[in-house]
N, CA, C and O atoms as a GROMACS GRO file, in nm:
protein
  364
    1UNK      N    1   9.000   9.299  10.016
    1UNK     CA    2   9.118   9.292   9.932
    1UNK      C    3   9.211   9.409   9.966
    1UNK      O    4   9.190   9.515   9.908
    2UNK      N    5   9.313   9.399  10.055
    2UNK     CA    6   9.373   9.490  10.093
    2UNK      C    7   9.529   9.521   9.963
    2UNK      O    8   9.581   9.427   9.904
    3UNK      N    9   9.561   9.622   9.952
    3UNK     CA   10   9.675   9.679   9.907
    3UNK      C   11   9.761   9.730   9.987
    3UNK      O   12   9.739   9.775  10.100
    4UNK      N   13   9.910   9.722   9.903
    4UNK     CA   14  10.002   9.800   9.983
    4UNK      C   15  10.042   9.892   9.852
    4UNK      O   16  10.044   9.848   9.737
    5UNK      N   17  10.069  10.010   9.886
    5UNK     CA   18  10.078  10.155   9.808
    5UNK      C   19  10.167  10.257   9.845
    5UNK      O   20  10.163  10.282   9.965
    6UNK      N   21  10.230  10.311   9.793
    6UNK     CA   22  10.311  10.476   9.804
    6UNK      C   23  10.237  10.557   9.712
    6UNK      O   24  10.150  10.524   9.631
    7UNK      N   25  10.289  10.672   9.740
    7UNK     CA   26  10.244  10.797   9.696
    7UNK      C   27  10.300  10.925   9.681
    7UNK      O   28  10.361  10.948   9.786
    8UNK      N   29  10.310  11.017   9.606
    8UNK     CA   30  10.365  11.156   9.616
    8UNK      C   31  10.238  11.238   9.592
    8UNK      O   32  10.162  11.220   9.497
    9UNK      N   33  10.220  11.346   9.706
    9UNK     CA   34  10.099  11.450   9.669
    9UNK      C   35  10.141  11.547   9.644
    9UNK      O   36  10.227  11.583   9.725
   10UNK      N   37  10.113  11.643   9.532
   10UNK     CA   38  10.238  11.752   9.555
   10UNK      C   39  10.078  11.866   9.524
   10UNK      O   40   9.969  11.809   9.516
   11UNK      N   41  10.084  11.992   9.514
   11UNK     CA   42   9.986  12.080   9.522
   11UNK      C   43   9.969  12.160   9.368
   11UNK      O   44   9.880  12.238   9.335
   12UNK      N   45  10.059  12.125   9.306
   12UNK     CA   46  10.111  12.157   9.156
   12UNK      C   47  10.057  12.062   9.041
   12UNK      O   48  10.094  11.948   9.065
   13UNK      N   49  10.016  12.067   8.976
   13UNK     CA   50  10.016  11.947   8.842
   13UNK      C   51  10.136  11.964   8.751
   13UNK      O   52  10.187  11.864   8.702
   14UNK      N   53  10.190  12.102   8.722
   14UNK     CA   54  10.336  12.060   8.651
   14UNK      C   55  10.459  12.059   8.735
   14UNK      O   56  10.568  12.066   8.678
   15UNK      N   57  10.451  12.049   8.887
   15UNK     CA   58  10.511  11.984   8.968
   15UNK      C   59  10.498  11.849   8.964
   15UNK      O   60  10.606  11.791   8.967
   16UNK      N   61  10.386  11.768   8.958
   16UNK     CA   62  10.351  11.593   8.942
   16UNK      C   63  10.377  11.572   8.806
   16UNK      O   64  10.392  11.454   8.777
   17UNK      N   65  10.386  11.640   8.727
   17UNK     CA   66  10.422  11.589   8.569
   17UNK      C   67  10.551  11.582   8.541
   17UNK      O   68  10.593  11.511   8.450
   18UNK      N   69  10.646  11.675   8.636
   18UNK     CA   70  10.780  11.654   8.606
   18UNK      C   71  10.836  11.563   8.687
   18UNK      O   72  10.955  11.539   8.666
   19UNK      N   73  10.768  11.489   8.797
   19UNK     CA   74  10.814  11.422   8.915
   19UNK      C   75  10.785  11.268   8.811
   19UNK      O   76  10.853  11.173   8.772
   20UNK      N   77  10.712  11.293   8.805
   20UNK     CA   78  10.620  11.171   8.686
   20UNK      C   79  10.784  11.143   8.607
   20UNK      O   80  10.868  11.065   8.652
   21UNK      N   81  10.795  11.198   8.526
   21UNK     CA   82  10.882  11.212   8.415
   21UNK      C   83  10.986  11.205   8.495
   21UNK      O   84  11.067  11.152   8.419
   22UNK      N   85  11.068  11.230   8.643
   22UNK     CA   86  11.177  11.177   8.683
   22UNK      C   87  11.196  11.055   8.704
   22UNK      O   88  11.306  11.001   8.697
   23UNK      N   89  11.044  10.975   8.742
   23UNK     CA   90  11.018  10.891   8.818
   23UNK      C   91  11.048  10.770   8.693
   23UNK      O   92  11.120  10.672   8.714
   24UNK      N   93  10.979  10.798   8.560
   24UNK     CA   94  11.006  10.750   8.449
   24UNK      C   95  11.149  10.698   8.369
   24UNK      O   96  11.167  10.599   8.298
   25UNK      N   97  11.239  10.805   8.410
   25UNK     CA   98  11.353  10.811   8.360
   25UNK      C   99  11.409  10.734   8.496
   25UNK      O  100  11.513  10.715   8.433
   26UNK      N  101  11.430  10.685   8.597
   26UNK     CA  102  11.444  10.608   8.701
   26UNK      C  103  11.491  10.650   8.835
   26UNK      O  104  11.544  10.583   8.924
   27UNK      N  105  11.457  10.783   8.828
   27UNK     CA  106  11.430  10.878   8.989
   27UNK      C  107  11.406  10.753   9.067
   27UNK      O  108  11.361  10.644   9.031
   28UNK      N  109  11.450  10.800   9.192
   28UNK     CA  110  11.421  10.665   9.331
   28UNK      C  111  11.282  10.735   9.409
   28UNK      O  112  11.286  10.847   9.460
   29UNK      N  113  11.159  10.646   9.407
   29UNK     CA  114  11.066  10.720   9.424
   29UNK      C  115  11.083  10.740   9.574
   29UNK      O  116  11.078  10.860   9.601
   30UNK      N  117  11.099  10.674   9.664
   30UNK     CA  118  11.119  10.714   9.812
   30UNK      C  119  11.210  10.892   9.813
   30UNK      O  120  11.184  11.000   9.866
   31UNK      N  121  11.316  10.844   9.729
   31UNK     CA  122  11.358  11.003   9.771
   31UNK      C  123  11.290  11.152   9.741
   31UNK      O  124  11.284  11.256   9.806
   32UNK      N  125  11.240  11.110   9.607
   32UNK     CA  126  11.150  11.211   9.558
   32UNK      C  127  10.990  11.214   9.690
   32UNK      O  128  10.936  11.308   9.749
   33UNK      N  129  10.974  11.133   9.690
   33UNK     CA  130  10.837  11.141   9.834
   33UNK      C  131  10.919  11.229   9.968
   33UNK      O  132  10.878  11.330  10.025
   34UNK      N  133  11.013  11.173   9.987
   34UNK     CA  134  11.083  11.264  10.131
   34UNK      C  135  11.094  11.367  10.022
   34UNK      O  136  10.983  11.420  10.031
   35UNK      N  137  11.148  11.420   9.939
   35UNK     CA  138  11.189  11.606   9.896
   35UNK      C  139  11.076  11.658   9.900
   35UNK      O  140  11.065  11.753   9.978
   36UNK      N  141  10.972  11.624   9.835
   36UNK     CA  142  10.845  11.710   9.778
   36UNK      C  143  10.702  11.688   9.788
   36UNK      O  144  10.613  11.757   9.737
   37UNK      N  145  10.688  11.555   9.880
   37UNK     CA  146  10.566  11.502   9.904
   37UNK      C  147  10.487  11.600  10.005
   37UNK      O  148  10.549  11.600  10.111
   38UNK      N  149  10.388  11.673  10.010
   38UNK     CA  150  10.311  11.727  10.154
   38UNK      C  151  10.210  11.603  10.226
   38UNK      O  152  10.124  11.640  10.305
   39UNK      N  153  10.221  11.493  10.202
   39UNK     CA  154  10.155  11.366  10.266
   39UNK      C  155  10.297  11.313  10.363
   39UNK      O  156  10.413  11.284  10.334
   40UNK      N  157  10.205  11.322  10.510
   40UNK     CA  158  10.281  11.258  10.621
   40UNK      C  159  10.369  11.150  10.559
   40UNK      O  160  10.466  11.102  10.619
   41UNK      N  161  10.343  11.125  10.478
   41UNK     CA  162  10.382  10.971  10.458
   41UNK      C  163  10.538  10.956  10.377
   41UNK      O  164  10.612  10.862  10.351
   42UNK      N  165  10.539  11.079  10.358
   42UNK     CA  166  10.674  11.165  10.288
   42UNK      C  167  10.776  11.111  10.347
   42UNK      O  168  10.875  11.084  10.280
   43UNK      N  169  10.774  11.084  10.480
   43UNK     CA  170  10.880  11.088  10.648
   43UNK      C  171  10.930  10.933  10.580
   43UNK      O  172  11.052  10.911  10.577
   44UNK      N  173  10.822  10.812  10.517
   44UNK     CA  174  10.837  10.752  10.486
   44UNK      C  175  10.885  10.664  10.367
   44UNK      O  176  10.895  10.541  10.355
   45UNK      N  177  10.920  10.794  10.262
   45UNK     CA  178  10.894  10.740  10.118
   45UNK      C  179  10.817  10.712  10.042
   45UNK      O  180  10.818  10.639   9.943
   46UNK      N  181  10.689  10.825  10.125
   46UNK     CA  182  10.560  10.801  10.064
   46UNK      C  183  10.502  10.660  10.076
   46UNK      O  184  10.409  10.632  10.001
   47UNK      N  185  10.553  10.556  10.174
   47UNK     CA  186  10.447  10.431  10.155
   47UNK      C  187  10.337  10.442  10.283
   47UNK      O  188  10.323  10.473  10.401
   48UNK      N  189  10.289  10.404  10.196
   48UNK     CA  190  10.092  10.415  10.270
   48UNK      C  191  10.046  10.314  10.370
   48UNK      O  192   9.949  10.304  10.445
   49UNK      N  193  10.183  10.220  10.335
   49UNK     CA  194  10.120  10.084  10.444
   49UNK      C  195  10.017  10.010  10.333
   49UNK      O  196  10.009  10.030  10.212
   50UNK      N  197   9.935   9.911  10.423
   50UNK     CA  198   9.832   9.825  10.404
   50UNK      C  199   9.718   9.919  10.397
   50UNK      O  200   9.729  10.014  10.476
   51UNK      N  201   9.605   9.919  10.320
   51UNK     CA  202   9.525   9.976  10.260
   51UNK      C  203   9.371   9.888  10.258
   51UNK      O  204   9.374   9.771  10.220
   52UNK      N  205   9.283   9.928  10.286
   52UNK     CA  206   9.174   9.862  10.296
   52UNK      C  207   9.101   9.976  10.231
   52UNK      O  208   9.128  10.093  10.259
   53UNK      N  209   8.982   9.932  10.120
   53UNK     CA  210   8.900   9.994  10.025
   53UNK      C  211   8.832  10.080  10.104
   53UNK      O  212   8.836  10.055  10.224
   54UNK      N  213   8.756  10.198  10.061
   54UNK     CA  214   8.719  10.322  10.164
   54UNK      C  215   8.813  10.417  10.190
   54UNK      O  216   8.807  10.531  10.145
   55UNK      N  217   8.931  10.363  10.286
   55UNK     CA  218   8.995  10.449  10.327
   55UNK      C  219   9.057  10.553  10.270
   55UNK      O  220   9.124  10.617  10.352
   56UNK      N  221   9.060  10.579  10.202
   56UNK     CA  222   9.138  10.704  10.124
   56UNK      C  223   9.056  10.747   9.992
   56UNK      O  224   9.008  10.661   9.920
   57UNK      N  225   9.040  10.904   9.960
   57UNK     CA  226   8.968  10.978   9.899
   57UNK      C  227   8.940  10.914   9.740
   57UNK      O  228   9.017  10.883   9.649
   58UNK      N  229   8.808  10.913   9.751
   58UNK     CA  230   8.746  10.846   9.639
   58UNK      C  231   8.886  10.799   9.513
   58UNK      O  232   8.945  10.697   9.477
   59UNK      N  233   8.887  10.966   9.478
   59UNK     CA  234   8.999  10.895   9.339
   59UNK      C  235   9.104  10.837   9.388
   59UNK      O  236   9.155  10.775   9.295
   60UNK      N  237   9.145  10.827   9.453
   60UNK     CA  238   9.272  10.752   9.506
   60UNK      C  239   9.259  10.619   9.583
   60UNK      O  240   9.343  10.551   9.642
   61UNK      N  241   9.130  10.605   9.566
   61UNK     CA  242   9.093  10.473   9.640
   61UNK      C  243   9.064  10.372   9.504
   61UNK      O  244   9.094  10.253   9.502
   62UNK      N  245   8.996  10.446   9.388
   62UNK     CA  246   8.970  10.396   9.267
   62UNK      C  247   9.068  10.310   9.178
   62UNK      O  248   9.063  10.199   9.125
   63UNK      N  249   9.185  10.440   9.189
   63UNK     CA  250   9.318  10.415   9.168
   63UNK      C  251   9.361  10.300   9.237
   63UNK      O  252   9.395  10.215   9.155
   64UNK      N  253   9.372  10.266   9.341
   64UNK     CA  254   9.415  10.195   9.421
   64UNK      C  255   9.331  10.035   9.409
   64UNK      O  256   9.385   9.935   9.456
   65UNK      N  257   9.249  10.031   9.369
   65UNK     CA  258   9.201   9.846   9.357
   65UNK      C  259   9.126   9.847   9.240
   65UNK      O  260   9.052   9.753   9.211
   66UNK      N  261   9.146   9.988   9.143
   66UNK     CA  262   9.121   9.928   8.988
   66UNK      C  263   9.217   9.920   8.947
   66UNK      O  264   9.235   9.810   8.895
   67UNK      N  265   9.338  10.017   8.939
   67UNK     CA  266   9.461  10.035   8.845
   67UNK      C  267   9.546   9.972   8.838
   67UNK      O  268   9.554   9.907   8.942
   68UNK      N  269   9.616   9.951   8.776
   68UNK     CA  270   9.689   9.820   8.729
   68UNK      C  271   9.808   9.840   8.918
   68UNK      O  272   9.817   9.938   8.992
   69UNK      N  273   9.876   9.695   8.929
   69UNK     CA  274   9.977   9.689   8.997
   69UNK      C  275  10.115   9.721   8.947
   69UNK      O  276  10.148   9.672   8.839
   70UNK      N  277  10.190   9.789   9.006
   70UNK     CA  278  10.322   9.816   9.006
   70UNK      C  279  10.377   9.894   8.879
   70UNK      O  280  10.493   9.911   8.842
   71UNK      N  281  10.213   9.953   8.805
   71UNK     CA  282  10.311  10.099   8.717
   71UNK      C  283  10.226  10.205   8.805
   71UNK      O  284  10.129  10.201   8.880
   72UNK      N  285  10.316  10.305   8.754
   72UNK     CA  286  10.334  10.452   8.813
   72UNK      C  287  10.168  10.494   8.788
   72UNK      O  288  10.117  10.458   8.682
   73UNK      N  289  10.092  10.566   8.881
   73UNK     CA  290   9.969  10.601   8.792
   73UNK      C  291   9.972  10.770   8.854
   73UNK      O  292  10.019  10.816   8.958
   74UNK      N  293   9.887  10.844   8.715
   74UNK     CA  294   9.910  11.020   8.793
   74UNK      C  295   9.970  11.069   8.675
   74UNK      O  296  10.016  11.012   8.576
   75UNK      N  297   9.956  11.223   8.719
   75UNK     CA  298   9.858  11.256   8.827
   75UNK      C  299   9.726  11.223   8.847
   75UNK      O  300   9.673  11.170   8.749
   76UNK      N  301   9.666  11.235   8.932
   76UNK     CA  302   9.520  11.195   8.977
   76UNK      C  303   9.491  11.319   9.066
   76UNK      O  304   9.558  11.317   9.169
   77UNK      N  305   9.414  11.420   9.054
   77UNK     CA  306   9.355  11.538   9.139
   77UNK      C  307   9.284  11.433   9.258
   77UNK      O  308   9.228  11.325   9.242
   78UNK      N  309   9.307  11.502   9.369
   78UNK     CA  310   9.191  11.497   9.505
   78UNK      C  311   9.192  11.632   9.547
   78UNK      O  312   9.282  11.704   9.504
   79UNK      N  313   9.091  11.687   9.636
   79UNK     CA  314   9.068  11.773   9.699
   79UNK      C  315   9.190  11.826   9.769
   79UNK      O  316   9.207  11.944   9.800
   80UNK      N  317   9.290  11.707   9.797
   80UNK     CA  318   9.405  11.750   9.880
   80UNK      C  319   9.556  11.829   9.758
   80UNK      O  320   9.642  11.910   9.791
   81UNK      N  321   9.536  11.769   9.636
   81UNK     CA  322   9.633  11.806   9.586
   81UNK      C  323   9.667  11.684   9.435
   81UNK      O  324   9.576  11.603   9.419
   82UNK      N  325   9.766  11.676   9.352
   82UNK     CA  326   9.775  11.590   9.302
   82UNK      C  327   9.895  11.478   9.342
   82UNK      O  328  10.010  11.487   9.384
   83UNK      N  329   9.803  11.367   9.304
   83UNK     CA  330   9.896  11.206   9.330
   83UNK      C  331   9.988  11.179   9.260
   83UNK      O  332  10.005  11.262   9.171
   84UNK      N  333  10.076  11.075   9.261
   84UNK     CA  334  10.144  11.006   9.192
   84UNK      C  335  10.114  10.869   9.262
   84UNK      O  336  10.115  10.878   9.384
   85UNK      N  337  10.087  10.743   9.213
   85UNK     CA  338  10.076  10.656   9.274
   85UNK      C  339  10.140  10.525   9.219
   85UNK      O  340  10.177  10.499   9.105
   86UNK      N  341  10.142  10.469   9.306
   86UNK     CA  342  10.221  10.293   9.274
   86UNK      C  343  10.160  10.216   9.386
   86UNK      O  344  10.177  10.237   9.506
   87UNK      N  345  10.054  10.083   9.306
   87UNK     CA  346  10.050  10.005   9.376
   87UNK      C  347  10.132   9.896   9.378
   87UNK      O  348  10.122   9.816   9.285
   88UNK      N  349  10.224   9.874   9.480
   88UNK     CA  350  10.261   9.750   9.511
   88UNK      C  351  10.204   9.619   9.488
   88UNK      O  352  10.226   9.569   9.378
   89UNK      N  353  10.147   9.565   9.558
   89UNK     CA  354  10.064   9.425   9.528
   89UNK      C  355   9.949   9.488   9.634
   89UNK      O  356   9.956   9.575   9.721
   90UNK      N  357   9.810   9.376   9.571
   90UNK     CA  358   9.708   9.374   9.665
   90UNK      C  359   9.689   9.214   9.658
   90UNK      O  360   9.752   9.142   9.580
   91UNK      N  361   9.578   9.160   9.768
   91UNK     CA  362   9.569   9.048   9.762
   91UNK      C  363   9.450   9.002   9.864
   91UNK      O  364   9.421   8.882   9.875
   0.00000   0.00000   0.00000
């Protein structure tokens, strides 16, 4: 059951809580991923591509094919930093 996903990792939690809360009020999440994301994927708007289960660090994999589709989820701690996440669709 693959997903497609973006993301913002930022190294802060009241850095992801206020990004959260821009994102809420209707911030464009691609731009906020290019300003402040430290995930390669920043270059992109934070999207992750196609996603297959495993690949990415436990909580964010959890996140990713339990949590609901297409609301905002986060922060979520990993070892790397904290998330912001949106799954797109899986299928």
């Amino acid at each position: 059951m693959p997903a497609i996903a973006r993301h913002i990792l930022v190294a802060d939690r009241v850095l992801a809580d206020t990004l959260k809360q821009q994102l809420a009020q209707g911030a464009d999440f691609a731009a906020l991923a290019r300003r402040h994301s430290s995930c390669p994927s920043a270059k992109k708007g934070g999207e992750l591509g196609e996603i297959k289960p495993g690949q990415l660090v436990a909580p964010i994999d959890r996140a990713v094919f339990k949590g609901p589709e297409q609301a905002l989820q986060g922060p979520i701690k990993s070892r790397f930093g904290w998330h912001l996440l949106q799954v797109k669709f899986r299928w």
